[in-house]
N, C-alpha and C positions, 0 to 999 in steps of 0.2 A: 393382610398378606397378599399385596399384590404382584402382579405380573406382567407379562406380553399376553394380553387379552387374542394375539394372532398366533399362540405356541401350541403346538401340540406334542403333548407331554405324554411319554410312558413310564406305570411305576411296576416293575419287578419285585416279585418277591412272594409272602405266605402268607395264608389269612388265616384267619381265624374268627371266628362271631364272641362279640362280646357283649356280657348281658350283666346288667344291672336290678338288683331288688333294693327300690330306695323306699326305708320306712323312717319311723320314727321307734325310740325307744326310751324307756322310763322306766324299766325295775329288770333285777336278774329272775334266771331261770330258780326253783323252789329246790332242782334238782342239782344242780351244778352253776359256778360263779359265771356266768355266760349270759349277754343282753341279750331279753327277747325283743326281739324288731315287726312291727306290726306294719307290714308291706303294703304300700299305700301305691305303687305303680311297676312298671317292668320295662325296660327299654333295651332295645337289641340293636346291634349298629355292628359295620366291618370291623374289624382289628385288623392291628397288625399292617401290611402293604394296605390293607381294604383302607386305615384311618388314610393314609398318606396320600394315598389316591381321592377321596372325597373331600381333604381338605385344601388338594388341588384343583377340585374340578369348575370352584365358582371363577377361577379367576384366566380362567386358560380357552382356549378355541375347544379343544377335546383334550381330554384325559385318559389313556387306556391301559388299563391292570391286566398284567399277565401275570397268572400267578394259578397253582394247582385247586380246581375246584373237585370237592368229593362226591356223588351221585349218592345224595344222602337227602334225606326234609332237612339240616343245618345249610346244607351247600345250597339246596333251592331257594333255601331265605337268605342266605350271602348275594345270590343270584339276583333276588326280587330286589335286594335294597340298595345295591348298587348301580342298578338299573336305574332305578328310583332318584338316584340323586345325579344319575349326567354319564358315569361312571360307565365308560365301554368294556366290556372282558371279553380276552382274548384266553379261553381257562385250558391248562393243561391236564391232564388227568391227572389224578390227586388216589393215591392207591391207599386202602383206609379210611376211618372215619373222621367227621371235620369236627376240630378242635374247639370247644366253647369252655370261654372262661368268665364264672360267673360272680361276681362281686354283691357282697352284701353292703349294703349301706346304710347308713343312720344320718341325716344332715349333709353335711359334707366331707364326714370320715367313711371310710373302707373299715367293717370289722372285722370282715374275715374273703377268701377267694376261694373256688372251688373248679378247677380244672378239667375239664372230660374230655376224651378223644385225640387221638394224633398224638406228635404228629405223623402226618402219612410220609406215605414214598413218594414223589413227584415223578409223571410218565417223560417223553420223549415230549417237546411244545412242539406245536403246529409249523407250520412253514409262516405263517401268518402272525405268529408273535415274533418267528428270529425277522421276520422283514419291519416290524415295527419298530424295534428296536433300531434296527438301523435305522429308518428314515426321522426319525422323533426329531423334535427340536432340541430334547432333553432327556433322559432315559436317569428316574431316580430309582435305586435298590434298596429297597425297604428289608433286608434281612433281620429275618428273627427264626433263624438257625434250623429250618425244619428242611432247608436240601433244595431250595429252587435256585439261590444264586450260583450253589456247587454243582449242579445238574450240568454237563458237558456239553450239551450244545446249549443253553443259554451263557455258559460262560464263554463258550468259545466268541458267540454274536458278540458279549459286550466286550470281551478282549478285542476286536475287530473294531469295535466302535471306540473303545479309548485309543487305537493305533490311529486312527483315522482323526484325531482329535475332536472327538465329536464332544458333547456336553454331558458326563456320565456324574452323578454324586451317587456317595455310596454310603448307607446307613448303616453299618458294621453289625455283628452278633458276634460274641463269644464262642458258640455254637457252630457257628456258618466258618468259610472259609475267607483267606484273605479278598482284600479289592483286586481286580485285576492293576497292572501297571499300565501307566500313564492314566489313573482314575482324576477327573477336574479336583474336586473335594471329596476329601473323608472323614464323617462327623462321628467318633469313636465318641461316648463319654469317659468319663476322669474311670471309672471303672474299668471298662474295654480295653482303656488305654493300656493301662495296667497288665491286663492281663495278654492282651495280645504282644507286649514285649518280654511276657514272662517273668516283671518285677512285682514284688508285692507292693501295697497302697504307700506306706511312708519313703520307698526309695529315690524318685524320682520326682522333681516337679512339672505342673502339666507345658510349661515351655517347655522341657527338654521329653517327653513323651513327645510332644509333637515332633519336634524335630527329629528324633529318632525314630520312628512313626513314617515320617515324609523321605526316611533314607530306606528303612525297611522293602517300606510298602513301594516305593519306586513312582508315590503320586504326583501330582503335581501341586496340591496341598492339601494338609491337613489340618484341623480343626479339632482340638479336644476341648468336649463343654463339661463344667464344671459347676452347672446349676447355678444359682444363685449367683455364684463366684464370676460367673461370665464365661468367657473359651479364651483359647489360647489357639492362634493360627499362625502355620508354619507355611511357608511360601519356595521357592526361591532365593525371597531377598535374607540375606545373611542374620537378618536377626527376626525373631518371633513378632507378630502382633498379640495384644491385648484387647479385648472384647467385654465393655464392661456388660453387667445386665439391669436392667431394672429393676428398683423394688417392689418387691411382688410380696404380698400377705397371704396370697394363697396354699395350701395345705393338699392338692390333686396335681403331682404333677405326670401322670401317666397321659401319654402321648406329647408331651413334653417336646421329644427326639425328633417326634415322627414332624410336628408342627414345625419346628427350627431346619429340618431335612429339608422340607418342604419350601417353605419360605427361602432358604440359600438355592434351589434351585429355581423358583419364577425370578429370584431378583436376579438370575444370571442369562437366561431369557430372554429379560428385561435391558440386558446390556451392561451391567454392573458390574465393576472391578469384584474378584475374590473378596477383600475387605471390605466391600461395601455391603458386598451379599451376606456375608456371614452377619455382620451389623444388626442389615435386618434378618437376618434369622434367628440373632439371642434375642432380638428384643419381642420379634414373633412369640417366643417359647414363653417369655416373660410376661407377655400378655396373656397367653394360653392359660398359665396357673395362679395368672392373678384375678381372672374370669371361673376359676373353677376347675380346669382339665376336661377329661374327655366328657365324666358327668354331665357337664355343664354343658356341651357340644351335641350332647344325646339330645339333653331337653331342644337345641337350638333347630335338630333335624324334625323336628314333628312330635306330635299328641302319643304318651306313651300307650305301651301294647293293651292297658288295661282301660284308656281312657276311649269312650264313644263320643266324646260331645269335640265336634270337627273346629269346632269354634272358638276354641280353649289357645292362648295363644302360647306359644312353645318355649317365650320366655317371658310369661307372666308369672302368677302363683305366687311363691314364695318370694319371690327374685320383684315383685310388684308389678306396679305400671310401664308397661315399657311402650316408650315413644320413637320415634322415626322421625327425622328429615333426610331432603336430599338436597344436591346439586353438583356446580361444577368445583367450588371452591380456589378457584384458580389468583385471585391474588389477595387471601384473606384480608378484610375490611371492619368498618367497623356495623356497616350493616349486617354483616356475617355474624360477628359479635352479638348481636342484639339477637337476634335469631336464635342462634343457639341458647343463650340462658334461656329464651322466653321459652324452646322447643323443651329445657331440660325439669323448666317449674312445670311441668305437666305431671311430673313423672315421676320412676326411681331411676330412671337409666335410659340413655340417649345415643342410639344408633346414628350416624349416617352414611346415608346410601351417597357414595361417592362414584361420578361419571367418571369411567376411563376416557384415556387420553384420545382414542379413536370415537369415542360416545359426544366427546365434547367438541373434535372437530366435525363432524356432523352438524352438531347443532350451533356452534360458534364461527365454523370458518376455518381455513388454513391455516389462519396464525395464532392459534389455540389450540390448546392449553401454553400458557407463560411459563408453568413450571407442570415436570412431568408429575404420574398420578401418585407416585411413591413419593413424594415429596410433600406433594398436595394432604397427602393420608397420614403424613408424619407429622405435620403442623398440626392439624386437627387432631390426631391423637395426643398432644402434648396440652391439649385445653383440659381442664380437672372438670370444666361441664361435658365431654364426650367420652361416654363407656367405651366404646368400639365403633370400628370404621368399616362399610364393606363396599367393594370394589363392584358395579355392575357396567356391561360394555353394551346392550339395550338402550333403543332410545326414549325409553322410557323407564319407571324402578318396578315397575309389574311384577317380574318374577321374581329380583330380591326380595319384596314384600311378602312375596309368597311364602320364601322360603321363612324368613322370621318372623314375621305374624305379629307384629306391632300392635297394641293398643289403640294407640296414636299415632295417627300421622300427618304432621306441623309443618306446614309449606305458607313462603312469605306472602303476603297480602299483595302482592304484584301479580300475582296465582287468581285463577276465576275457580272456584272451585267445584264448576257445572261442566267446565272444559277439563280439569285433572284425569286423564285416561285411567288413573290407579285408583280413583277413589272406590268408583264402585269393588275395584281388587279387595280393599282397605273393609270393606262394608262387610263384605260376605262373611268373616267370621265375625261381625260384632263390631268391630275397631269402629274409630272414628276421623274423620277429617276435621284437625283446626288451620286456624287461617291465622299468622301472625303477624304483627305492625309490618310493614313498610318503611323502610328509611329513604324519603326522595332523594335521589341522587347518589346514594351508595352502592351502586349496584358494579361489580369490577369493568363491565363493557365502555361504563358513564367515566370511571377513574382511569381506563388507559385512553381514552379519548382525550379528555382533558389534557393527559401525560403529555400526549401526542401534540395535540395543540399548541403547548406553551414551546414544547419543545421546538415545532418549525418556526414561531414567532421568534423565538432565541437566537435561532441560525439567521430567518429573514435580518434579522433587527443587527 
């Protein structure tokens, strides 16, 4: 899910803390037909604007949530762990208690959810959120219906900021009120859709929701997704796009929305047509629930609430060995190739840390990267040897590593591995440094040289 590594991004909207009890289970209750679940961890993370805004925050300059915080121990731990992961707040006052929704688990089903709190009233925002919204690069609204996007002077800022053409997407609720007009994108799903035109589910298909959607709403396009099925984006041009999705096996698709919101905004950022961004945004959402959902995202933020041992890596465990490589990948070869299998026979599962486009001209020069980093993380993501791709703009993978905590990490034999700055990173919880073959001469600086060469002989000759 990448972006403009130079964008500073604000995401509006309501939080909420969500918490997971993931156990196992193997017989019913003696008293009633009901799984007993024998709770094996607890993990707590933002909901809500909170997921949208931290799933922004690896790939963006800064990322800052305005949204109503409650003066409660919930709200101090929304505080500490948004902090925690990059996540600036700018919090409104939040009237009432803050909202925790707590999920039971077994594997990787949901048996049951348990709701508490909220939502609140949201207060009057700072002079300091309606100024950030204006200046942003991009201002995403995360609504999930509890009154921050309906709140008058936030609405009034982002009405000001779609007049001004500024970069606004807007994440729709039921709940919540419309997007303002001239909104860039609005990601309703097939649901919303629905209901925001007032039709029930069989009347309408999601081409013409959309389009009826993009007249309503007075946006500049809309996007209804349709799960599995893909989205449907209504523009301008006189007839609808289609947006296929990827097959995805996975079974968690909560924060789905929030993950495809997300992603259509850095790839706009980024410079990308509407249909390009939406693109990757289904195919984001696609990976989100073929990786698991948010569950799986919890394990990827850190050692759950009941675990002490720091060393434990975040997507080990069940999920196996997990290995890391990096680099620039810039004109995939077949040295790359080699690489990666050998990186992924370590393992169950093969990250890599991929240099953005400003990371690699640092280290490459001005006329690098050949192709930009979205593209770069597209080819790589279509290898059946790479699980996931993550974007770091450092010149080095230090703190990507940090954040996912690798087993392994498998860097090519043209590497000294007494000079690797990351290695000791790699050490401290355990993990390890391998070193893999070398392919002489495969290396992309060796392959556009060559290009180079034959090319002037061409022209000389």
């Amino acid at each position: 899910m990448s972006g403009s590594a130079e964008a500073d991004i604000v995401v509006v909207g309501d939080v909420l803390l969500d918490r997971d009890l993931i156990g196992t289970t193997d017989r019913l209750c003696p008293d009633a037909p009901a799984p007993v679940v024998d709770v094996r961890s607890v993990r707590s993370g933002p909901g809500g604007a909170g997921l949208a805004a931290l799933l922004a925050a690896p790939d963006t300059r800064s990322v800052t949530l305005v949204a109503p915080i409650a003066d409660d121990a919930r709200g101090a731990q929304l505080r500490a762990l948004l902090e925690a992961h990059g996540v600036q707040l700018v919090a409104m006052e939040h009237l009432g208690a803050t909202r925790r929704k707590t999920r039971v688990r077994a594997g990787s089903y949901s048996l049951t959810r348990f709701d508490e709190g909220g939502p609140g009233t949201p207060g009057v925002p700072p002079e300091e959120a309606l100024r950030r919204i204006r200046d942003a690069d991009a201002v995403l609204v995360a609504d999930y219906g509890a009154g921050t996007a309906a709140e008058p002077h936030v609405r009034a800022a982002l009405q000001r900021r779609a007049r001004a053409g500024g970069l606004l997407i807007w994440d729709p609720h039921p709940r919540g009120g419309p997007p303002v007009a001239h909104t860039t994108v609005v990601t309703p799903n097939l649901s919303e859709a629905h209901s925001a035109l007032g039709q029930p589910p069989a009347v309408r298909e999601p081409a013409e929701l959309a389009l009826g959607l993009l007249r309503a709403w007075e946006a500049a396009a809309v996007c209804v997704t349709c799960g599995a099925d893909g989205a449907w984006l209504a523009t301008t041009e006189p007839e609808p796009y289609f947006v296929p999705a990827a097959v995805s096996h996975g079974t968690d698709s909560c924060g789905a929305g929030d993950c495809l919101s997300v992603a259509v905004t850095l790839a706009l950022t980024d410079g990308a047509t509407t249909p390009e961004a939406v693109h990757r945004g289904v195919q984001a959402a696609s990976r989100w629930v073929a990786q698991g959902g948010t569950a799986s995202f919890r394990e990827r933020q850190g050692p759950a609430e009941n675990q002490q041992c720091e060393a434990n890596s975040a997507l080990s465990g069940p999920r196996g060995v997990l290995v890391a490589t990096g680099g620039c990948f810039d004109v995939l070869h077949a040295g790359h190739l080699a690489s990666l299998e050998a990186a992924r026979q370590l393992g169950d599962g093969l990250v890599v840390l991929l240099n953005s486009d400003s990371s690699v001209r640092r280290r490459k020069g001005p006329g690098r990267p050949v192709q930009p980093v979205h593209d770069r993380a597209r080819v790589l993501r279509a290898l059946s040897v790479v699980d996931d791709v993550v974007v770091f703009d450092e010149d080095d993978p230090s703190d990507a590593l940090r954040r996912i905590r690798p087993d392994i990490w498998a860097k090519g034999g043209d590497y000294d591995a007494h000079s690797l700055p990351e290695a000791e990173v790699v050490r401290s919880w355990g993990g390890r440094v391998v070193l893999l073959p070398y392919l002489n001469g495969r290396s992309t600086t060796s392959l556009l040289r060559r290009h180079q060469e034959r090319t002037m002989h061409d022209n000389v000759s």
